[in-house]
GUPARO-223571 format. One record per residue: chain; residue number from 1; x, y, z of N, C-alpha, C, O in turn. Coordinates in steps of 0.1 Angstrom, whole numbers, plus 5000, padded with zeros to 4 digits. Example, Ala and Ser with C-alpha at 12.3 -4.5 7.8 and 13.67 -1.06 7.14 Angstrom:
residues 2
- kette:nr:n.c1:n.c2:n.c3:ca.c1:ca.c2:ca.c3:c.c1:c.c2:c.c3:o.c1:o.c2:o.c3
- A:1:5132:4943:5078:5123:4955:5078:5132:4967:5078:5142:4967:5085
- A:2:5128:4978:5071:5137:4989:5071:5129:5000:5079:5134:5011:5080
This chain:
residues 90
- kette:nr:n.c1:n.c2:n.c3:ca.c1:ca.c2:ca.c3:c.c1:c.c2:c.c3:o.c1:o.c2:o.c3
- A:1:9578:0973:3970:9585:0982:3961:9587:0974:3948:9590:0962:3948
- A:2:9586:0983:3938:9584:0976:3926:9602:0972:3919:9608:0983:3920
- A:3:9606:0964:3915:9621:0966:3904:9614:0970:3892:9605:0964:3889
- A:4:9618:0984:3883:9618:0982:3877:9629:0989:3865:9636:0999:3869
- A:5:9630:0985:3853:9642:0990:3841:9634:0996:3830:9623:0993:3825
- A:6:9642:1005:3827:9637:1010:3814:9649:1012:3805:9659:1019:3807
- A:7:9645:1004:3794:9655:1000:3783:9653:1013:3769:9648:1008:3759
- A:8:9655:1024:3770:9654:1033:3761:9664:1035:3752:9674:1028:3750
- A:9:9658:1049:3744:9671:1052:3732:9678:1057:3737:9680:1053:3749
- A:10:9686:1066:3734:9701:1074:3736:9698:1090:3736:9705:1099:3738
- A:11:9685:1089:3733:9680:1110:3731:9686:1113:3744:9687:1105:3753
- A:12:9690:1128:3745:9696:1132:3758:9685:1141:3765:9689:1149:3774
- A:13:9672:1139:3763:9659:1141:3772:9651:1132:3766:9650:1125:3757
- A:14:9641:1140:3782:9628:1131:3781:9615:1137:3769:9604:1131:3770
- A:15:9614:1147:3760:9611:1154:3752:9612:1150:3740:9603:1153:3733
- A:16:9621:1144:3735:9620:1141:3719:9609:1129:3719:9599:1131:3713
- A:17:9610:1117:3725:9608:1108:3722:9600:1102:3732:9600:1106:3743
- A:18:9594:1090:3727:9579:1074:3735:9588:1073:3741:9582:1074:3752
- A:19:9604:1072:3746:9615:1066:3758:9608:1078:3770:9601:1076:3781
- A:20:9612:1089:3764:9608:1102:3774:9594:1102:3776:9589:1105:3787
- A:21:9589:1100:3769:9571:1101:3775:9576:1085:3789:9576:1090:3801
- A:22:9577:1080:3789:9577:1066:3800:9588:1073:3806:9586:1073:3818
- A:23:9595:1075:3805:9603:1079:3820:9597:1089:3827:9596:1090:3839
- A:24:9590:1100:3817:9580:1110:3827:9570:1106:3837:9567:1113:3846
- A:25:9564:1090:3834:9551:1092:3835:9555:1080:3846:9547:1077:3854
- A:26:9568:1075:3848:9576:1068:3858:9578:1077:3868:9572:1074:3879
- A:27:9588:1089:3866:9586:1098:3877:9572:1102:3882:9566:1100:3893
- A:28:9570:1105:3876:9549:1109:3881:9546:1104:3887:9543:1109:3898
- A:29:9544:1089:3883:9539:1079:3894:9546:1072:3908:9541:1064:3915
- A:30:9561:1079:3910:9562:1077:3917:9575:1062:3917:9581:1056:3927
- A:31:9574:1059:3907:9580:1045:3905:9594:1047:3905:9598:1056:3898
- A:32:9605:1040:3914:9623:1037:3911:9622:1033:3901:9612:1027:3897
- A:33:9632:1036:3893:9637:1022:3883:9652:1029:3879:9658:1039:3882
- A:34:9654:1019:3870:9667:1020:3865:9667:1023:3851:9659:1018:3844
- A:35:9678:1034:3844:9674:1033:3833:9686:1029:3823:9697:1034:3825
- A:36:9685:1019:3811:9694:1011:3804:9693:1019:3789:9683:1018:3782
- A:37:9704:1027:3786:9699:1032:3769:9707:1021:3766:9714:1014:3772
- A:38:9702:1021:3749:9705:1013:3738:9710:1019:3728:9709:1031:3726
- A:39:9717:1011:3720:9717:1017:3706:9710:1018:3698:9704:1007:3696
- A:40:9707:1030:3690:9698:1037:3681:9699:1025:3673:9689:1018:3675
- A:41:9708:1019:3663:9705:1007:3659:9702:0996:3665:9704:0994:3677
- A:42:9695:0987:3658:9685:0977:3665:9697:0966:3663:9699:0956:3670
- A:43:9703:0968:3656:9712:0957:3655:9720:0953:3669:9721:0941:3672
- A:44:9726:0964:3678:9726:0963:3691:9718:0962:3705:9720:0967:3716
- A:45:9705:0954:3698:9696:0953:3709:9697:0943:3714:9686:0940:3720
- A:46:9706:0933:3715:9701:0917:3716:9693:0915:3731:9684:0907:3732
- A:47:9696:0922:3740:9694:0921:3753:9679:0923:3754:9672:0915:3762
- A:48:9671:0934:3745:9657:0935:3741:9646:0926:3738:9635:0925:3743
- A:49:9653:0919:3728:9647:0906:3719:9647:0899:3730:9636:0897:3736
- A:50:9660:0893:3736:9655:0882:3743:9647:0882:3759:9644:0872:3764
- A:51:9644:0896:3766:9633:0903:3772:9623:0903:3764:9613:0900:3771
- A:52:9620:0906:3754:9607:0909:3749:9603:0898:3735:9592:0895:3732
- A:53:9613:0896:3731:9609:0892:3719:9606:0902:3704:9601:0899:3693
- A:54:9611:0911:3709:9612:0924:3697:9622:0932:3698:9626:0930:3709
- A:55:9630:0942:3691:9640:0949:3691:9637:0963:3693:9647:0970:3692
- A:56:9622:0970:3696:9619:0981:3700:9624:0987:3715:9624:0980:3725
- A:57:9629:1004:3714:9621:1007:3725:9609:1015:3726:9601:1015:3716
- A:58:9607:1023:3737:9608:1020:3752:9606:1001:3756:9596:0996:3750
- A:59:9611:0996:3762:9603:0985:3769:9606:0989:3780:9615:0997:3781
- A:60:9597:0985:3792:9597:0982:3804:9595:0972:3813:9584:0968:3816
- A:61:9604:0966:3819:9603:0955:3826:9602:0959:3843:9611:0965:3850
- A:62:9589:0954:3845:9585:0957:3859:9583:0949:3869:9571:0951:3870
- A:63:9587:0940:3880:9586:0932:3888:9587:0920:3880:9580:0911:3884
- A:64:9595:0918:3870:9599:0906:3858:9590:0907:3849:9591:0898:3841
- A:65:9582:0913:3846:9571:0912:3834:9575:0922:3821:9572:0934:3823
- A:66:9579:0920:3811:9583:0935:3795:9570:0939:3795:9559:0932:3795
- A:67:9572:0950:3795:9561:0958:3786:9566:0966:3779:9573:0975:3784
- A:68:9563:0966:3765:9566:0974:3752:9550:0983:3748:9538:0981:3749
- A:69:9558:0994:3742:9549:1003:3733:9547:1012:3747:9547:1008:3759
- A:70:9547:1023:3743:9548:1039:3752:9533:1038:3760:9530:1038:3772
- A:71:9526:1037:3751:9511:1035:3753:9506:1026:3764:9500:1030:3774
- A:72:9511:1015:3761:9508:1003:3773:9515:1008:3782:9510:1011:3792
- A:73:9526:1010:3780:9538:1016:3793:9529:1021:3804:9526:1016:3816
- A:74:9525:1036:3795:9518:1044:3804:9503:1037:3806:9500:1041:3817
- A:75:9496:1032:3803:9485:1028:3807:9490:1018:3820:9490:1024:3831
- A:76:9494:1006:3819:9499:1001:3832:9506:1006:3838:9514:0997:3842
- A:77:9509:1017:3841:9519:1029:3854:9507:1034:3858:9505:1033:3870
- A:78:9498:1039:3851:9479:1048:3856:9472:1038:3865:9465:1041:3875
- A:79:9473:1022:3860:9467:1013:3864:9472:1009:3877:9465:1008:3887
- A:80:9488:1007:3877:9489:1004:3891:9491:1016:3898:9495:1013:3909
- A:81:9491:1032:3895:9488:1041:3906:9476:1040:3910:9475:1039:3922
- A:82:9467:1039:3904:9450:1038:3907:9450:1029:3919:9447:1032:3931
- A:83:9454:1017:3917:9451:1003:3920:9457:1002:3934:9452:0995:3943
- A:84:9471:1013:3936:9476:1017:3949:9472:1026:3960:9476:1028:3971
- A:85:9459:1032:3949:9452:1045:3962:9441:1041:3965:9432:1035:3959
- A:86:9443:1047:3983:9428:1040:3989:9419:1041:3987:9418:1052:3983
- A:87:9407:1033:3985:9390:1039:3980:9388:1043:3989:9389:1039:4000
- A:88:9382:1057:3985:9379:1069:3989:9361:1063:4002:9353:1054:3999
- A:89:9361:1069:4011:9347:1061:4018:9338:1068:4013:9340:1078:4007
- A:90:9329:1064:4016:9312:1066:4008:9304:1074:4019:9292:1077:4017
């Protein structure tokens, strides 16, 4: 079972915003996690920077590893659903 957090904005859905595209595509796949908003100013991110080394969200931290940018997010959530389903027999 995977830990994982998702460090988003403060929008009150998953619809406005790259936070909500990754929490959808979290539920979809199936993934727990936890979710941490932030403040809309970056000036209250310190907890981000020093996970990631940048003051953006979405990040995601998954089994101890950040991943930033909505894009990557969801590309590694596709990758390890894939990587979790049986190959199909021949």
């Amino acid at each position: 079972m995977s830990a994982a957090t998702l460090y988003r904005c403060p929008a009150p859905t998953d619809r406005l915003c790259a936070c909500g595209r990754v929490a959808r595509e979290l539920r979809r796949t199936g993934v727990a996690f936890d979710e941490v908003r932030v403040p809309m100013r970056r000036a209250g991110r310190d907890e981000i920077e020093r996970l990631s080394g940048q003051r953006v969200v979405p990040l995601l931290v998954i089994d101890g590893e950040p991943i930033c940018d909505s894009r990557r997010i969801v590309e590694h959530l596709r990758g390890r659903a894939s990587a979790a389903q049986p190959a199909s027999p021949r």
